[in-house]
N, C-alpha and C positions, 0 to 999 in steps of 0.2 A: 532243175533247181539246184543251187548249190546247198551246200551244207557244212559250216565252217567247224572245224576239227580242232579244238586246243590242244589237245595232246597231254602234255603231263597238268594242263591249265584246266581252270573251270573258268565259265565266264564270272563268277562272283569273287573267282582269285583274282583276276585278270582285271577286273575295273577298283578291285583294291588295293593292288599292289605295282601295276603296270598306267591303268588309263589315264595321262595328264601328269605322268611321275616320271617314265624311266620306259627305253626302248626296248622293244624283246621282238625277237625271230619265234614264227609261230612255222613250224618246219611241218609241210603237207598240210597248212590248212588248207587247202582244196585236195582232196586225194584224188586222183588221176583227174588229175584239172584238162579239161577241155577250153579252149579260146573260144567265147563267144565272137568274136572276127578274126579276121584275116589284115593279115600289113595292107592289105589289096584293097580292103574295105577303110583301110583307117586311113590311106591315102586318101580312098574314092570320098570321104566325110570331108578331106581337107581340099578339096574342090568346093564345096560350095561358100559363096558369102555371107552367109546366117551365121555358119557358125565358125567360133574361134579357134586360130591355127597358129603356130608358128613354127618354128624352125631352128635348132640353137645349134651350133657348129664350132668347133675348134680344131684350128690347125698350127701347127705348132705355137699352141698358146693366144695366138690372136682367134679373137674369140666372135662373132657375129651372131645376130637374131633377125629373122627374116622372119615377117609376120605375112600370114595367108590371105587369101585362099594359094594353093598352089595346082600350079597343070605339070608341070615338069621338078625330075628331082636329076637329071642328069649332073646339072653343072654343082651340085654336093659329093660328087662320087661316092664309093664305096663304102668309106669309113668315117669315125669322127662326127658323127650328126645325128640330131635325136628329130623326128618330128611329134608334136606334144597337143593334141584335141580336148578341145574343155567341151566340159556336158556331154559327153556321148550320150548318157541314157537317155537326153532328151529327143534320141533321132536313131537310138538302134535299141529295141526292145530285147533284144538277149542280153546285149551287152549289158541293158540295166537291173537285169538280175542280179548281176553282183551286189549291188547295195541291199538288197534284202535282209542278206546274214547280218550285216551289220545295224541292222535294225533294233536294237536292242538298246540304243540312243534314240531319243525323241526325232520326228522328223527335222522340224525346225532347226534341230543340228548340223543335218546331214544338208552338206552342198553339192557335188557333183562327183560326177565320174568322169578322171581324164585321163586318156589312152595314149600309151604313147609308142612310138617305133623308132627302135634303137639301130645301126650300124654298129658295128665293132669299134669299140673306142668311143660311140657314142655319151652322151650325159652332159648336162646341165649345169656342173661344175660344183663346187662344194658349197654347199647354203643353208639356209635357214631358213623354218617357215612357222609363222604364228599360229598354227591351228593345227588339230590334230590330223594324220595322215595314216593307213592303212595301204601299204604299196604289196599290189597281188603279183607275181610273179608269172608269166604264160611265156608262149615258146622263146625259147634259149636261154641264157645262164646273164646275168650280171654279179657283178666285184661290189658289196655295199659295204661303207665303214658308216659308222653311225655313232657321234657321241653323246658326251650328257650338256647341257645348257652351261657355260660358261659365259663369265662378263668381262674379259678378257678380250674374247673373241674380237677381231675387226671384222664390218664390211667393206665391202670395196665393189666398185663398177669396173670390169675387163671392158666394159661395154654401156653404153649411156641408159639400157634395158636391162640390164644382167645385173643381178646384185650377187653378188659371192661374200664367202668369209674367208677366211685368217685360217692356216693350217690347223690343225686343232686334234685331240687326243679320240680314239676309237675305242668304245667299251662294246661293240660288236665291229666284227670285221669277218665278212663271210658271203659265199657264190650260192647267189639263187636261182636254185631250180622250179620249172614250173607246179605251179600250187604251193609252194612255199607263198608268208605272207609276211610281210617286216611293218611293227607299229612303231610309229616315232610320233613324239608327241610335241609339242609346241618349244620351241627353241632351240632341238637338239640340233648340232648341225651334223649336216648326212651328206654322201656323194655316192654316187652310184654309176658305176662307168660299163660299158654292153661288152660282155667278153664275144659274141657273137653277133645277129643276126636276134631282135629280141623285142616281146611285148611285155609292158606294164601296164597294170590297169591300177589308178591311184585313187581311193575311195575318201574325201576331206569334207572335213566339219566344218561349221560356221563360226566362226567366234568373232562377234561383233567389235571393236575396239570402244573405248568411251569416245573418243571424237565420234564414231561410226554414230553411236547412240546419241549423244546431244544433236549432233547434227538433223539426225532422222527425225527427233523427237520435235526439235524447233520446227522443222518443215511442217510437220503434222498442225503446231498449230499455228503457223501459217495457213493453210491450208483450209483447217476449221474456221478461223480467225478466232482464234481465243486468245487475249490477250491476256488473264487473268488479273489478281490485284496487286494492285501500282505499289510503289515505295512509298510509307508513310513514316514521318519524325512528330508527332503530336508531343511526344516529352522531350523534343529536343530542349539542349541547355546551351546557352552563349558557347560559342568557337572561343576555342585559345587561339587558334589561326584559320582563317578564312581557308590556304590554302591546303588541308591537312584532310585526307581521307581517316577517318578513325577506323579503330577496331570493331568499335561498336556498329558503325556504317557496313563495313563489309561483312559483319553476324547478320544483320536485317538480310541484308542482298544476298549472302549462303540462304539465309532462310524461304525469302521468298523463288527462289530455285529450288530449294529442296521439297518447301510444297506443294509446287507445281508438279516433281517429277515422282511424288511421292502420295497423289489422286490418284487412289485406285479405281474412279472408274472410264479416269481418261487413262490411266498406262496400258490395258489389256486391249483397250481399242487399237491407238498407235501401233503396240508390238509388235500384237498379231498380225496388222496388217503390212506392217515396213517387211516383219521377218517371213512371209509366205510368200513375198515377191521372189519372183525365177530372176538372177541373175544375168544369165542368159536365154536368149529368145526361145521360145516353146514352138514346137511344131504341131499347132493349134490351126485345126481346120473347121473352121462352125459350117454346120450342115446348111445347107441355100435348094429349098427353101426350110426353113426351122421347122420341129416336129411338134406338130398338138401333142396335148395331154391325153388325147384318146390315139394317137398315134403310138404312143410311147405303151402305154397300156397295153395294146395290143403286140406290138414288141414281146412285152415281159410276158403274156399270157403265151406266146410262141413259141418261148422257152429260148428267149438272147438272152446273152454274156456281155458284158459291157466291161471297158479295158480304159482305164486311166492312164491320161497323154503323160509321155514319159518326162520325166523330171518338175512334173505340177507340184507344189508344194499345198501342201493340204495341213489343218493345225485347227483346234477349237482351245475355247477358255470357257470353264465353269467356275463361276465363286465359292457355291456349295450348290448341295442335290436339289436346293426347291430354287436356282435362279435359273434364269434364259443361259444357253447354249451359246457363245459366239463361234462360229464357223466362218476360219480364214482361209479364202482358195486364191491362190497367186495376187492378194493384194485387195482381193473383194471379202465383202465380210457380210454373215447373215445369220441374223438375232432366231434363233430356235429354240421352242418349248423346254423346260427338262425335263421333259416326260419322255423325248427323243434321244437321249442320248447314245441308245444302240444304233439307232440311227447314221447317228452323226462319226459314230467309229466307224460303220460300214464303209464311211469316204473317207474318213483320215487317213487308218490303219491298212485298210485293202486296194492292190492296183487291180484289183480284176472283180469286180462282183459275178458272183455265181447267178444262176439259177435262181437258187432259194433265196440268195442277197435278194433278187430284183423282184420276186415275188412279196418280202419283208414291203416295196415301196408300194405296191400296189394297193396295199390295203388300206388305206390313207391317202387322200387325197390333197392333203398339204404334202408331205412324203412325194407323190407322184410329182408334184407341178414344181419341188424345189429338186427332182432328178434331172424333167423336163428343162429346168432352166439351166443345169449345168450341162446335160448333153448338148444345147443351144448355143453354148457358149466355148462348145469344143475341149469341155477338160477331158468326159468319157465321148464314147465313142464304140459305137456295137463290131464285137468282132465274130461273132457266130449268129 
């Protein structure tokens, strides 16, 4: 297990004065950091076709992106080339320990872990990224300058895939060693170039856009079919001009959008259910043939451990202490008592239930048959 070190920081300094503000080098948060993989391994992941790879390369200046899977890295040589793996936790269970420490953000924040293997002169080029980023540092050293959010700034494409910025001012500039960890928050632009042979592991947040949200939100009720209520003018008064949208017109129509998007007991359903969706594909295997309820029981009486598929997104909504429980697991949702709420933490908050977790479900037989249904469904999965 890791265990993240702020050093002269507390975490309550650290989300008041750093999270969503302003970049800081957290120098040995991992003490004698260990690589949960090997370059050997984060190539072996960029072999398969599930999951997402590519490739960003610069040679003198001309800049390319080669998307995966890959079998061969010859014809990139030596230097100059970063190869860059989305979701690792969703396919290597060490590697997804790193997100733990940063647990202390709601899940539904946390997006993935991408891994990447650097050459010398490797990196991505100078950019900018809308959501917040925790980059870990593991075997060998990188060059990072990191500024603060300017609007100044340009983007620009080297490349019809590459977005880059506009030279820009560094309020850090500094060579990471492993277990060093560099927080950079939404806008800042940052470059990071591999002075060797070198792994990053990049820990980022979700941050929905509002196109992201109307979008999602419209589908949903699509999806329901709800159309809600119509536009009405009951006191309309004669047009000065037929062709003339008023003010008055487009208050009704903000309005009838804002009450729509402002029913609390359609927003929590939506939400939870858009924002628990995996991004990318889970390596979800349902058991065949599916397990009884007396199967599963017997399990837990035998004393298994059950292990949550890596990168599942797990989230509930309560309104207050006497309503139902909504429980959102990659996109599915399921109405529970509030009498269960320790319950329902035992799936949000924990990848692994113990022992005594799985003896908590036994006792209950709604408990039992809503474990049974997600073992069924391949989110856990017995690993002793």
């Amino acid at each position: 297990m890791y265990t993240l070190n702020w050093g002269h920081l507390s975490l309550a300094e650290f989300l008041q004065h750093y999270w969503q503000k302003k970049p800081v080098l957290i120098k040995a948060g991992f003490k004698q950091f260990v690589d949960p993989l090997s370059a050997d391994e984060v190539a072996g992941l960029a072999l398969e076709e599930e999951i997402e790879s590519r490739i960003v390369s610069n040679n003198n200046n001309n800049w390319q992106l080669h998307s995966g899977p890959f079998t061969d890295y010859a014809n990139f040589g030596e230097q100059n080339w970063t190869l860059l793996v989305q979701a690792v936790d969703h396919w290597h269970q060490e590697a997804a320990k790193l997100l733990q420490p940063f647990r202390f953000i709601p899940n539904w924040r946390i997006d993935d872990l991408m891994v990447s293997f650097s050459t010398p002169g490797g990196g991505v080029g100078p950019h900018l990224d809308q959501y917040d980023v925790f980059i870990i540092q593991g075997e060998g050293k990188r060059h990072w300058r990191v500024g603060m959010p300017d609007p100044s700034l340009e983007q620009h494409c080297p490349h019809p895939r590459l977005l880059q910025v506009s030279p820009f001012t560094d309020c850090i500039n500094v060579i990471t060693e492993p277990g060093d960890i560099l927080y950079i928050p939404p806008g800042c632009p940052h470059d990071g170039i591999s002075i060797e042979n070198s792994l990053n592991y990049s820990v980022g947040f979700r941050a929905p856009s509002q196109k992201d949200l109307i979008n999602g939100f419209a589908d949903h009720l699509l999806d329901q079919n709800l159309s809600g209520n119509r536009f009405s003018d009951q006191n309309r008064q004669p047009a000065e001009s037929i062709g003339a949208i008023t003010a008055a017109d487009l208050q009704q129509v903000q309005q009838l959008v804002s009450d729509m998007a402002n029913n609390k007991e359609l927003l929590p359903h939506w939400f939870g259910e858009m924002i628990s969706q995996a991004k990318h594909e889970l390596d979800i295997n349902q058991p065949d043939p599916h397990y009884t309820v007396e199967e599963i029981a017997e399990y837990i009486t035998e004393g298994s451990v059950l292990t949550r598929v890596g990168g599942l997104r797990c989230c509930y909504y309560q309104a207050d202490a006497s309503s139902d429980i909504l429980l959102f697991i990659n996109g599915d949702k399921v109405s529970i008592p509030a009498t269960e709420l320790a319950t329902v933490k035992l799936l949000t908050d924990q990848e692994i239930l113990s022992v005594t977790d799985n003896l908590i479900f036994s006792q209950s037989d709604e408990r039992l048959q809503l474990l049974t249904q997600m073992i069924n469904l391949g989110y856990w999965y017995f690993t002793e």
